[in-house]
C-alpha positions in Angstrom: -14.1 17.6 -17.2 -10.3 18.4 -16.4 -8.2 18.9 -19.0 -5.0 17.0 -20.1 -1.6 17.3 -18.4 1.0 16.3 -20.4 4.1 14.0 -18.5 6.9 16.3 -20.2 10.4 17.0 -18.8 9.3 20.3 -17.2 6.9 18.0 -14.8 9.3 15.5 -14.0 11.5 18.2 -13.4 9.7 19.9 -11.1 8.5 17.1 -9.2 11.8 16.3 -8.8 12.7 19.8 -7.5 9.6 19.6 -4.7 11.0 15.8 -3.8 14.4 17.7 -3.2 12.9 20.2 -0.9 10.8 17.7 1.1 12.3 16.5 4.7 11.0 13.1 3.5 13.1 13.6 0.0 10.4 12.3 -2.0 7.0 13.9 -3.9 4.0 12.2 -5.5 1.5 13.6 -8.2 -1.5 11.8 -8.0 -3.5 11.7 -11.5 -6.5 10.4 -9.2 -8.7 12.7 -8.2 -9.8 11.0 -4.6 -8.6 8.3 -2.3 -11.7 6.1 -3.3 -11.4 5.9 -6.7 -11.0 2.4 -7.8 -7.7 3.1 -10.2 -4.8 5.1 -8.6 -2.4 6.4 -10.9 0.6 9.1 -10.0 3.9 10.1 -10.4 6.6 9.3 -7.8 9.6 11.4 -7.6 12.8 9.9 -4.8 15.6 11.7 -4.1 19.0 9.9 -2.7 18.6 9.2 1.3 14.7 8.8 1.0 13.6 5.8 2.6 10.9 3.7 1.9 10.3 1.2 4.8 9.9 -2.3 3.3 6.1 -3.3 2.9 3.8 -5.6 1.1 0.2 -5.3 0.1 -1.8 -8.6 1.4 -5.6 -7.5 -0.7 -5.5 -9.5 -3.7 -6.6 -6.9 -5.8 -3.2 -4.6 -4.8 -0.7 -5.3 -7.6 1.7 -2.5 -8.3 3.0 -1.6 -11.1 6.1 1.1 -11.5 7.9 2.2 -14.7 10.7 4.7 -14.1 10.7 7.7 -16.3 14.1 9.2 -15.5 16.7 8.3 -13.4 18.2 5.1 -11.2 15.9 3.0 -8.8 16.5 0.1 -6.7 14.1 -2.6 -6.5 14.6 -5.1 -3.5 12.1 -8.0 -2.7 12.3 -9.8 0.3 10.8 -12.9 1.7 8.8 -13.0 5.1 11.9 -13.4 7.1 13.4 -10.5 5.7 16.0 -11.6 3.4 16.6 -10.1 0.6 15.3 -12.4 -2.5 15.9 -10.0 -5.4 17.4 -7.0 -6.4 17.2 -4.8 -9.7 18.0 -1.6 -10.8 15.3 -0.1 -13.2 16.9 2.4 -15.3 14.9 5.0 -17.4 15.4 3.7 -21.2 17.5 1.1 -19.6 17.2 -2.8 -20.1 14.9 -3.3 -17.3 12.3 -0.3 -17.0 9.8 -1.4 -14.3 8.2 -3.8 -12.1 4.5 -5.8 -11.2 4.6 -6.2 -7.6 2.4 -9.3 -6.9 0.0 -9.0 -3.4 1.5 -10.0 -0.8 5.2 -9.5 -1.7 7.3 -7.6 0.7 9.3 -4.8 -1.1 10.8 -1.2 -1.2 12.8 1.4 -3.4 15.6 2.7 -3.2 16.7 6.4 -5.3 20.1 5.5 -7.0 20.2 8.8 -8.3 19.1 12.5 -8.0 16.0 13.3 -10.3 14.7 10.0 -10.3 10.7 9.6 -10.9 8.7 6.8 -11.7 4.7 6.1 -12.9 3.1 3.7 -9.8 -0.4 2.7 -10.8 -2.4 0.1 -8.8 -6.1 -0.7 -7.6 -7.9 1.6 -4.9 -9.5 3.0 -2.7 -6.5 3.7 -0.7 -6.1 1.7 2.2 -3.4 2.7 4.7 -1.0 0.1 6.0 -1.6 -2.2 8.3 0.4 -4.3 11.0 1.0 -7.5 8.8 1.8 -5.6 6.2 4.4 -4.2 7.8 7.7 -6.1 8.5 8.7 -6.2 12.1 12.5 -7.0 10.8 12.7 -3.2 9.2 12.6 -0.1 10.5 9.8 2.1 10.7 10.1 5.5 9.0 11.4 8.0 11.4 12.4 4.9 13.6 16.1 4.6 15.1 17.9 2.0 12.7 16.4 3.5 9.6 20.1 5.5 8.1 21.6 1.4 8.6 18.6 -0.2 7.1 18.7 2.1 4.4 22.5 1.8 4.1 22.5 -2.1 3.8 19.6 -1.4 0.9 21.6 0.5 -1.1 25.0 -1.7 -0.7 23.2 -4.4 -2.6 23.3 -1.7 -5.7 27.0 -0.4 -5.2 29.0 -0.3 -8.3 
């Protein structure tokens, strides 16, 4: 039996720190022991520039929900074309705290500020990606395009 870890300011913290040393400016803590389980649960720290290539999850057993914990992040839905269909900034404490991503709803974050982490929890075992659930109209990571995608993300949550 493991024992309990608390989610206090000195974890967020320090996941933040790790997702601030990463090339890929981001850092998860899984509370999941193994990619099987049927119940994934972790902590998600992004750090400004990070890019999350829009994506969707087609099982219908692959909702997602995310509540931010500290800091800014930008939702953005889109429809299968690509446009964007909705935007919204969840803010720790703030009016709108989280999101339940239905299956088969193409989606991606954006970090609107330094330190930000949020909870993700949402069915398993972990299945990795695959081609329809990947948009052909975005980027892949790592891809040329990805600094403009990313840039046109984040206009839509300029103040």
């Amino acid at each position: 039996m493991t024992s309990p870890l608390f989610i206090d300011r000195s974890l967020l913290n320090e996941l933040s720190a790790e997702a601030a040393q990463s090339p890929r400016l981001r850092k998860n803590r899984n509370f999941h022991t193994d990619n099987d389980d049927a119940c994934h649960r972790l902590l998600n720290a992004l750090e400004p520039g990070t890019y999350i290539q829009p994506h969707r999850h087609l099982a219908a057993d692959k909702e997602e929900t995310l509540i931010v914990l500290c800091g800014r992040v930008g939702v953005l839905l889109f429809d299968e074309a690509g446009a964007v269909t909705a935007t919204r900034e969840l803010v720790a404490g703030g009016e709108t705290v989280g999101i339940n991503v239905a299956p088969g709803v193409f989606h991606s974050l954006v970090a609107l500020e330094a330190g930000s982490v949020f909870f993700e929890s949402k069915a398993g075992p972990y299945a990795a990606l695959s081609a329809a659930e990947k948009p052909a109209w975005a980027p892949a990571e790592g891809e040329a395009g990805v600094a403009d995608f990313l840039a046109g993300m984040l206009a839509r949550f300029a103040r």
